[in-house]
C-alpha positions in Angstrom: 71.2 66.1 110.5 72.7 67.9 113.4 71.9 71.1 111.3 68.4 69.9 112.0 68.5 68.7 115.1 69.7 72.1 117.2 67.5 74.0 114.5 64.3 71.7 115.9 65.3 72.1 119.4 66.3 75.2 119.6 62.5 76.4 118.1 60.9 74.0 120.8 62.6 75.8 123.3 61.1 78.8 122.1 57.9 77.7 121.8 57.8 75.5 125.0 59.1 79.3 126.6 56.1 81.1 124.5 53.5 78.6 126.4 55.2 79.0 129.7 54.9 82.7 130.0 51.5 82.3 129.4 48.2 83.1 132.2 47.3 79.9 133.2 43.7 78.4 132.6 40.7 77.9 134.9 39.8 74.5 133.7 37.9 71.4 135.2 39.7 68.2 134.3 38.4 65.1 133.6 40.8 62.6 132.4 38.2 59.8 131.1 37.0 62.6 128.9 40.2 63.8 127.8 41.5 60.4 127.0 38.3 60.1 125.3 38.5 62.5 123.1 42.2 62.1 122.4 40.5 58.4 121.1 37.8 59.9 119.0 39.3 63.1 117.5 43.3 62.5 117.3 43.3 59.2 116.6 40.0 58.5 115.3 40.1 61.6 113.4 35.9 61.6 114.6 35.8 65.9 113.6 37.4 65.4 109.6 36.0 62.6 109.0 32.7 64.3 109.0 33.9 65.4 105.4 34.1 61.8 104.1 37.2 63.0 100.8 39.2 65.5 102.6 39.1 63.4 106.4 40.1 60.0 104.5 42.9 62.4 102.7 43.8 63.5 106.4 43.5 60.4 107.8 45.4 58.4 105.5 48.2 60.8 105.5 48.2 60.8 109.6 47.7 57.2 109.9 50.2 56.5 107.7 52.6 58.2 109.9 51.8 56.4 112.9 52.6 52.9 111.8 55.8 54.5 110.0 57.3 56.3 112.7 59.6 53.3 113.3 61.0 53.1 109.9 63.2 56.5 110.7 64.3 54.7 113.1 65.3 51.7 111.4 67.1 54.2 108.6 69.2 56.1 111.2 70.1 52.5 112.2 70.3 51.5 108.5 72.8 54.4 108.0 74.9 53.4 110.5 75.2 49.4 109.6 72.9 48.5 106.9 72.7 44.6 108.1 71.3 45.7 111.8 67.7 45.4 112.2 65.3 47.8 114.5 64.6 44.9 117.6 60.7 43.6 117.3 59.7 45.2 114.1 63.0 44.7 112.3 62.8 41.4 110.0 59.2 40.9 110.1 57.3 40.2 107.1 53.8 41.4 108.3 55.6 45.2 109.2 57.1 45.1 105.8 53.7 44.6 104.2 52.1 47.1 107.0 54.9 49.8 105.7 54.1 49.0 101.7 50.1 49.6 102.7 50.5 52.6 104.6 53.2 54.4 102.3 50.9 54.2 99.5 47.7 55.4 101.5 50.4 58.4 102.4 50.6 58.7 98.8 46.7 58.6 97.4 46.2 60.9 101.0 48.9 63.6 99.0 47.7 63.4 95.7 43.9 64.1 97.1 45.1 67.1 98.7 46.9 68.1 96.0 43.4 67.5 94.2 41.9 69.8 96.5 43.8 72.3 97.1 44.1 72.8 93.2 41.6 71.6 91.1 38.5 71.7 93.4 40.0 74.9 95.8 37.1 75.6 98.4 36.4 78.9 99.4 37.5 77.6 102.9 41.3 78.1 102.1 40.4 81.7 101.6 43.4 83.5 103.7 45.0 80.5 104.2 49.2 80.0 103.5 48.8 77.8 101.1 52.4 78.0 99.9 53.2 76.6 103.2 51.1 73.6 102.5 52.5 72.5 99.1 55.6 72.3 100.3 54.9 70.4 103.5 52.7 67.8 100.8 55.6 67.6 98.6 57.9 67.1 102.1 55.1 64.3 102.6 55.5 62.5 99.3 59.5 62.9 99.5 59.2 61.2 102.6 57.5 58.1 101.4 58.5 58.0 98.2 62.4 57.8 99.3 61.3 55.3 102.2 59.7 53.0 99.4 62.6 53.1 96.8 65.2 52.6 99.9 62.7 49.2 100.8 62.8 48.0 97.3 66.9 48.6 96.9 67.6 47.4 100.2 65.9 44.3 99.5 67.4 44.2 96.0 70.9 43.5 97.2 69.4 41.5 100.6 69.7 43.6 103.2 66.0 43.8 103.2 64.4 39.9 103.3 60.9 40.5 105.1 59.8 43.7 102.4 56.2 43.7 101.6 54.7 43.2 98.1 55.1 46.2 96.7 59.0 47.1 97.7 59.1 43.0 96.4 58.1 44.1 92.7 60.1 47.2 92.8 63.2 45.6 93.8 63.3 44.1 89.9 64.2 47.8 88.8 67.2 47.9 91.3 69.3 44.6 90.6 71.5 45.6 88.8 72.1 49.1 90.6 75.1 50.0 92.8 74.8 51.9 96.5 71.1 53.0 95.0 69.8 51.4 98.3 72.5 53.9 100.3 71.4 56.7 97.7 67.7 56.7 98.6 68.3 55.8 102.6 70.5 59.1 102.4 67.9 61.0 100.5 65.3 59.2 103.0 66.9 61.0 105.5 67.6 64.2 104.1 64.3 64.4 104.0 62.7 63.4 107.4 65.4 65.9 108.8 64.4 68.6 106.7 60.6 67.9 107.7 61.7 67.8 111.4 63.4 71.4 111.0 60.9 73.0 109.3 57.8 71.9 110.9 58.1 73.8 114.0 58.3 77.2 111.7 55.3 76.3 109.7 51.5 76.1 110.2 52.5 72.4 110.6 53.5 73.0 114.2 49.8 71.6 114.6 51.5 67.8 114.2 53.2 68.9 117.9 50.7 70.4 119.7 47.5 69.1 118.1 47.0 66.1 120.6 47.9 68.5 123.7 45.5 71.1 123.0 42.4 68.4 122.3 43.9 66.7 125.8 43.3 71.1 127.3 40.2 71.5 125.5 36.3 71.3 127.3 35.5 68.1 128.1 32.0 69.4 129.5 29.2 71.5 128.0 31.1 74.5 126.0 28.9 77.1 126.6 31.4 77.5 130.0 33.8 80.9 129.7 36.2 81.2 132.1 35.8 83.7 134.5 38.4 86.9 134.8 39.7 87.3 138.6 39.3 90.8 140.1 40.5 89.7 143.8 44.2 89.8 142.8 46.5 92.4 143.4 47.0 95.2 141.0 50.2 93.9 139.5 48.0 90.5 138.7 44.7 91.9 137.0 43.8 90.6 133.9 40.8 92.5 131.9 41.1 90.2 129.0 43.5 90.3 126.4 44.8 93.3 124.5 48.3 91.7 123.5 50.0 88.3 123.3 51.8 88.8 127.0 47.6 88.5 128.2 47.1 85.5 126.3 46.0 82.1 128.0 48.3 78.7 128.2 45.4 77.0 125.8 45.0 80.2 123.9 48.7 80.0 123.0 48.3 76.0 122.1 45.4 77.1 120.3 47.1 79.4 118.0 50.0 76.8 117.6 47.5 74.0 116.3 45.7 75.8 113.6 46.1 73.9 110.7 44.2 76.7 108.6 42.2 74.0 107.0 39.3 76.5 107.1 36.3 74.6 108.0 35.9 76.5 110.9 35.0 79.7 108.6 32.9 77.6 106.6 31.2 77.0 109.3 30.7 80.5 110.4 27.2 82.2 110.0 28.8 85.4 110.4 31.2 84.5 107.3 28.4 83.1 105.7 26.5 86.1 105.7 29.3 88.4 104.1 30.5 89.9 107.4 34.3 90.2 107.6 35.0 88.0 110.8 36.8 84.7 110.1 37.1 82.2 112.9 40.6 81.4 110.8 41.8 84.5 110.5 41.6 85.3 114.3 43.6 82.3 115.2 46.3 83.2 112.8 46.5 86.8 113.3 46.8 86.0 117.2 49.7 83.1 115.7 51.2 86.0 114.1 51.6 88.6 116.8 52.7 85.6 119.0 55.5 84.4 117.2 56.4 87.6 116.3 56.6 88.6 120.3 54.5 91.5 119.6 54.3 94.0 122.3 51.4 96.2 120.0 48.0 95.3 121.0 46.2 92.4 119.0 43.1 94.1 118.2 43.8 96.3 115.0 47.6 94.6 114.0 47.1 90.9 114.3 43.2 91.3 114.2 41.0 93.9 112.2 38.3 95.5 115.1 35.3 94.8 113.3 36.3 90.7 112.9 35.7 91.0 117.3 32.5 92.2 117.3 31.2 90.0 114.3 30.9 86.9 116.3 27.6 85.3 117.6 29.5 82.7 120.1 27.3 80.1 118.1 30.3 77.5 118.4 29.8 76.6 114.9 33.8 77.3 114.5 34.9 75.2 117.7 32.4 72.2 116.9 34.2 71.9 113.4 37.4 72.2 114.5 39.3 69.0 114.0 42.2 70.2 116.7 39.6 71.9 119.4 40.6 74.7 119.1 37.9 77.7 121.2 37.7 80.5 119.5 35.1 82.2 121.3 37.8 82.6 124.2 39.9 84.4 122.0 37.6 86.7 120.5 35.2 87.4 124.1 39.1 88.0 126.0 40.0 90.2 123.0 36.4 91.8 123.3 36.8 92.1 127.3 40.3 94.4 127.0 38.0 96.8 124.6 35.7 97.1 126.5 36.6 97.0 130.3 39.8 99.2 129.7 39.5 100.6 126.3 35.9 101.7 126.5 35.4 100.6 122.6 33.0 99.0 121.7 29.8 99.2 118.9 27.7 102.2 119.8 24.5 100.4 118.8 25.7 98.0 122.1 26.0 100.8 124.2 22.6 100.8 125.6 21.8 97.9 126.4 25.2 97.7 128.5 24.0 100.7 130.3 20.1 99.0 130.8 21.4 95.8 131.7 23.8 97.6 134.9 21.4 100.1 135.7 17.7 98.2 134.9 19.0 94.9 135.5 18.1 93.9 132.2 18.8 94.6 128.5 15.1 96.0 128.1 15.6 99.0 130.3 12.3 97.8 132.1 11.4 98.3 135.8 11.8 95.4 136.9 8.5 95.7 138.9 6.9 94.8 135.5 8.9 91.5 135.6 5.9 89.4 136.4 3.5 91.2 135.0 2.8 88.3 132.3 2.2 86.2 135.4 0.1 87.9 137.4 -3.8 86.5 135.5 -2.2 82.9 135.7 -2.2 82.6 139.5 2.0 81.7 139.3 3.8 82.0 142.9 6.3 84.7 143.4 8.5 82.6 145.9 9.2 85.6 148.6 12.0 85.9 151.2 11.7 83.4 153.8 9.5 81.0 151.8 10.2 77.4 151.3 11.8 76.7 148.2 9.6 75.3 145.3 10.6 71.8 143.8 11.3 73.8 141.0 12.7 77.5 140.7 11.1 78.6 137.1 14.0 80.9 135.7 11.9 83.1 133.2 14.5 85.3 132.0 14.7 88.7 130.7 13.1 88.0 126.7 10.2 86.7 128.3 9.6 88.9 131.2 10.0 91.7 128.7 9.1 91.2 125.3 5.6 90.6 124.0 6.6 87.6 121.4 9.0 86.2 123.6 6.2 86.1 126.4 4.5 83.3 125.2 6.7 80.9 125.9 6.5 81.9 129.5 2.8 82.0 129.7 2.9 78.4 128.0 5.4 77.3 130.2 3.7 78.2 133.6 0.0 76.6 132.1 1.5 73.3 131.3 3.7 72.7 134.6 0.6 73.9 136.4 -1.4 71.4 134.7 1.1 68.5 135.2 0.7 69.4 139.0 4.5 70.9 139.5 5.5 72.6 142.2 7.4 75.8 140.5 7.2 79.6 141.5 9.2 82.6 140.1 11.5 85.1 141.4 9.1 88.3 140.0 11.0 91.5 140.3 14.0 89.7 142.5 15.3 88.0 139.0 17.8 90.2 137.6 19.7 89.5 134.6 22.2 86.6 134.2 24.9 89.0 132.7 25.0 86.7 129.9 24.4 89.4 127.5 27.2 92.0 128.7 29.8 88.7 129.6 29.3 88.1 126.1 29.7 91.5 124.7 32.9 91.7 127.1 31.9 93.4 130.3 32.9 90.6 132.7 33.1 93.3 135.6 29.0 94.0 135.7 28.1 89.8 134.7 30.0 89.2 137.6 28.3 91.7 139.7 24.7 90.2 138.4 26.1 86.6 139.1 26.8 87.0 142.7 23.9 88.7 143.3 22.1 85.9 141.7 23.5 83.5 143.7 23.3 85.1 146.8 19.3 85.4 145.9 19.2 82.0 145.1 21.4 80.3 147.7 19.5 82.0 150.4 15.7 80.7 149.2 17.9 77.2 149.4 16.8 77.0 145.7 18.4 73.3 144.6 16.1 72.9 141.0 15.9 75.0 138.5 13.8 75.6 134.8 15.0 77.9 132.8 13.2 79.0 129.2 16.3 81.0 127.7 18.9 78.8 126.6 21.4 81.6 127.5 19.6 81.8 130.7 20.1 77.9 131.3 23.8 78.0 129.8 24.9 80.6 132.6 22.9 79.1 135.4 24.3 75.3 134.6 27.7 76.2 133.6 29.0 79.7 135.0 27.5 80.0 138.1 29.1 77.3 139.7 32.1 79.6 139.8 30.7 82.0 142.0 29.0 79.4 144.3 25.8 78.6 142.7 25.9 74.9 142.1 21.7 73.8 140.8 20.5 71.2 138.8 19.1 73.1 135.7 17.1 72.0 133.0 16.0 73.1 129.9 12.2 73.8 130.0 11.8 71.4 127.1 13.8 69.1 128.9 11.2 69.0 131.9 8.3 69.5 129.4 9.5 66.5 127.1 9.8 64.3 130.7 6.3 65.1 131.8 4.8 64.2 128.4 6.8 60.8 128.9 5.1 60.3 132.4 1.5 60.9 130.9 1.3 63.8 133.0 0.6 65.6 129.7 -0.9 64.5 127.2 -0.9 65.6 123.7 -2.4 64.9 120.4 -0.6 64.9 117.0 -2.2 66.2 113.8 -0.3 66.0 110.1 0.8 69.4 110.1 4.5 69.6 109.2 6.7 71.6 111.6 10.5 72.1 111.2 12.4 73.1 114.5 15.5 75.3 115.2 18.3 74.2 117.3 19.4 76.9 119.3 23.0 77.0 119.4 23.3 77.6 123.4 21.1 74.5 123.5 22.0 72.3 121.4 25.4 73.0 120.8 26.9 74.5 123.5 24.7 72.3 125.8 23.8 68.9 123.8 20.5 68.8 124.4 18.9 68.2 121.1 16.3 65.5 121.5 13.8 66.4 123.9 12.6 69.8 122.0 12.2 67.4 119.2 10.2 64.9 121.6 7.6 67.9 121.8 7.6 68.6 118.1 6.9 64.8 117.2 4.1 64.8 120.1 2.1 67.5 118.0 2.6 67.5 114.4 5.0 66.0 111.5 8.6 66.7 112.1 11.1 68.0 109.0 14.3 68.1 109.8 16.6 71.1 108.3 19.5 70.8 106.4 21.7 71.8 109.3 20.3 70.8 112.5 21.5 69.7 115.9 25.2 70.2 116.7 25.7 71.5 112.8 22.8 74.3 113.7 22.8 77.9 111.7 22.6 80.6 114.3 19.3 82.7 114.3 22.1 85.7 115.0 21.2 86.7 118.4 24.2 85.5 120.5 26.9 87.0 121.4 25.2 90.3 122.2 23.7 90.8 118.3 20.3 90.7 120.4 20.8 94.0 120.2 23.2 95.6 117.9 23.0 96.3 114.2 24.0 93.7 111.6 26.5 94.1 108.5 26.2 92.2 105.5 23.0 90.0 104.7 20.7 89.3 108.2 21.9 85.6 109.9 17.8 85.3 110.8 16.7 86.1 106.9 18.9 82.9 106.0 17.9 80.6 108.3 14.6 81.7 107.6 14.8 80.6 103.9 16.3 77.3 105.0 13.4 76.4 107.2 11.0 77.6 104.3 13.0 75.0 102.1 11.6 72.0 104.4 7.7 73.0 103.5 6.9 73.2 106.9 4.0 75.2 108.2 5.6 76.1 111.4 8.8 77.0 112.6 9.1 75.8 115.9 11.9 77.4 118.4 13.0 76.6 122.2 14.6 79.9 122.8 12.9 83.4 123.3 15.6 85.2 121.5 15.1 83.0 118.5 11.5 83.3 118.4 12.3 87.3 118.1 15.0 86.6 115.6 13.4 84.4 113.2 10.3 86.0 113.8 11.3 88.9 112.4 13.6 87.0 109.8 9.9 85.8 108.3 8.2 89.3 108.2 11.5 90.4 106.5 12.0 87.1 103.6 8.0 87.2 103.3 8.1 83.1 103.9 4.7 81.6 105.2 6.1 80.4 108.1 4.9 80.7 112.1 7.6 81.2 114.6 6.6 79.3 117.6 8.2 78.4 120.8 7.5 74.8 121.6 5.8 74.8 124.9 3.2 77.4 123.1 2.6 74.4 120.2 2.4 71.8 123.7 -0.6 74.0 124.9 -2.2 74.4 121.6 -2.5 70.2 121.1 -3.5 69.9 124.7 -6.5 72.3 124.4 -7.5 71.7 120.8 
């Protein structure tokens, strides 16, 4: 036991110091959240119980725990003086039947993993240390097993009166055998101490950092990176993360709660569509160079280059994660040390990096052609000096710039000009957000566009803002606070879906069917989910998609893939063929760069589909 004991303690230390050394976080904290979420997704198990088999097996297993925490206690006392009793819970019938219940739920919870892991084996344990995890399962079932046998021989020779049921009708199998309760509290032991020393060495570390890193994680919409600080003195500068010495106090907990359970890469499109990035993988190769005090740089030891630059920063992996852990940090910090001090990065990226910082935007447009689309509608270009508009309309880059994407810009403007809004545009004084290069990892020239955003906007005394592009919307609600810019942003089918509520539009319904596409920076990201599908239901049938709302499939523009070359089998075909599944007519979209995405994800599949944004379908009922 002391063997153990040190062994455990002298590992925390190690860790605790791992954590310590670490860059501290720029995080907003909200406790009711956090506590919230400590409710629903540690103790509620809320994230694995969304697989009904496997989150029962987990639950059962973690539950069980809980309410049997106090029985090591009562054996350490047990193996001291086997007649004193644990004060409270010692001697009471309803813990003894609480103890019998919960060490057999342990016990189905074990042999259903067991079941899993190798009968049914999902392709989500792919990479995955599953050694590790029959031994900690057999640890399990030692554990309870022992505790159940030492119940039912304790109470065989009456040093056990208030046993439940179950240790009751075992205890007939014990009566007549000598020190077998001291034989089974011993090997009750021998167990839990065994558990305790090897836990902190295993993948299993998750059981002691699990609940601090859900208590770390975003409590408000996370589409939020945090930002990289370039005011500090040399010595201080962090561009991102290039080995484990870089790495973030939550990144750290983050690769210490992996429990390799692999429903992050299930979740993945980019897995899903034979790429090699595996949200997994990441988490453990970063564990592995961390533990491992690795001084070589992450990218290309701990994590192959191409995984990086795979990712669509759909959150797919982070809303499945059952411990919250952000992946997206890891790989866009991992991403930012390429490409700020590195200079490595795809080619196929390389120009729009150099449009975006020298065109202010991805297109390589003048930007005098910004509001070209606008000009035959009549739409205010708010100019220095002006009042402010009740509403800044934020038209973004897609839809200044490209023809398909335009649509939902001329839509827009046409509908809040017939609901009598008070909106005007920027024109050619809209630059970029930066999302695009932020995302691909250039934080230096985001930053750059962000201030100069903000200064733009600040200075007009702009307090409202509509924004089309879901990327757009993400960066202007949730990153530009940081650098000053603090607006009340909506969604444009937010405002749109309010204003059809009002009767300030009003459209008519046919029977067409139309299926709709969650963007990810909308709906997961940002939770808003119902409005868009407000609109659809306001002009035709709605048919809902296999995965839809928070559980969205990316189209595959995020993350920068806008504009770079894709390996494997196209993100946008796939989600193509799932909306074809639903029989709808119409594919309807609330983000310009889906509606390029899945538009071309149609003309590639063949399906008989129209990609449509769903302010364009909003004019189209109110004019027909």
């Amino acid at each position: 036991m002391t063997f153990a004991g040190v062994g455990a303690w002298r590992r925390g230390v190690f860790l605790y110091g791992l954590v310590a050394r670490a860059v501290p976080n720029d995080r907003r904290r909200d406790p009711p959240r956090q506590a919230r979420a400590e409710l629903e997704i540690v103790l509620g198990q809320r994230k694995l119980l969304g697989r009904l088999v496997p989150g029962l097996m987990h639950a059962f297993i973690f539950w069980g725990f809980l309410v049997l925490l106090p029985t090591i206690l009562m054996a350490m006392i047990s193996a001291v003086d086997g007649r004193t009793e644990l004060p409270w819970l010692g001697g009471q019938e309803w813990f003894g039947w609480l103890a019998d219940v919960f060490c057999v739920l342990v016990l189905v919870g074990v042999g259903t993993a067991v079941v899993i892991r190798k009968i049914v084996r999902p392709e989500r344990f792919r990479g995955s240390h599953l050694g590790e995890a029959d031994f900690i399962l057999l640890m399990i079932a030692g554990v309870v097993t022992t505790l159940l046998f030492w119940h039912a021989a304790a109470h065989a020779v009456g040093l056990y009166p208030a046993a439940g049921p179950l240790s009751r009708a075992m205890a007939h199998a014990f009566s007549a055998a000598t020190n077998a309760d001291r034989v089974f509290l011993w090997a009750h032991l021998a167990f839990i101490f065994t558990f305790l020393w090897y836990v902190p060495r295993s993948k299993h570390l998750h059981i002691a950092t699990a609940a601090l890193n859900v208590w770390l994680a975003r409590t408000h919409a996370g589409g939020r990176l945090e930002p990289l600080r370039f005011d500090l003195p040399d010595d201080e500068l962090r561009f991102g993360v290039a080995t484990v010495a870089e790495l973030t106090r939550k990144e750290v907990i983050d690769a210490f709660s992996c429990t390799e359970c692999g429903r992050c890469q299930d979740a993945c499109p980019a897995y899903a569509t034979g790429k090699i990035l595996s949200p997994k993988l990441v988490i453990m190769g970063v564990r592995d160079q961390l533990l491992a005090e690795s001084a070589e740089p992450i990218v290309g030891n701990g994590v192959p280059e191409e995984m990086i630059w795979d990712c669509v920063t759909c959150g797919a992996c982070v809303e499945a994660c059952p411990v919250s852990i952000e992946h997206i940090d890891h790989i866009v910090d991992l991403r930012r040390s390429r490409v700020m001090v590195d200079a490595q990065f795809p080619a196929e990226a390389e120009p729009m990096l150099r449009d975006v910082e020298r065109a202010a935007n991805p297109w390589g447009k003048p930007q005098s052609e910004r509001a070209a689309w606008a000009a035959e509608l009549g739409v205010r270009i708010l100019e220095p000096g002006e009042p402010a508009p009740e509403y800044l309309y934020w038209v973004g880059c897609a839809a200044s710039f490209d023809e398909r994407a335009r649509a939902s810009a001329e839509a827009t403007a046409r509908l809040l000009q017939k609901a009598g809004v008070d909106f005007a545009i920027l024109g050619p004084r809209e630059a970029c957000t930066g999302d695009p290069a932020r995302r691909m990892g250039n934080e230096y020239v985001f930053q750059s566009y962000a201030e100069q955003n903000v200064t733009t906007l600040n200075e007009q005394g702009v307090t409202k803002i509509v924004a089309s592009c879901p990327h757009c919307f993400n960066t202007l609600a949730n990153e530009y606070p940081d650098f000053g810019g603090a607006y009340e942003v909506v969604h444009h089918s937010e405002l749109l879906a309010e204003l059809v509520r009002e009767g300030r539009l009003t459209p008519r319904a046919d029977a067409k069917p139309i299926t709709y596409h969650d963007s990810c920076y909308l709906a997961r990201h940002n939770d808003v989910r119902m409005e868009p599908r407000e609109l659809v239901a306001a002009v035709g049938q709605p048919v809902e998609m296999k995965r839809s709302g928070k559980q969205t499939f990316c189209c595959g523009a995020g993350g920068a893939h806008m504009w770079m070359e894709e390996r494997g089998r196209p993100i946008n075909a796939e989600r193509v063929r799932e909306a074809a599944e639903t029989g709808a007519e119409t594919l309807a979209v609330a983000c310009p760069f889906c509606t390029v995405m899945l538009d071309d994800g149609v003309r590639e599949t063949g399906a008989e589909l129209r990609v449509a944004d769903v302010s364009t379908l909003l004019v189209e009922s109110l004019e027909a």
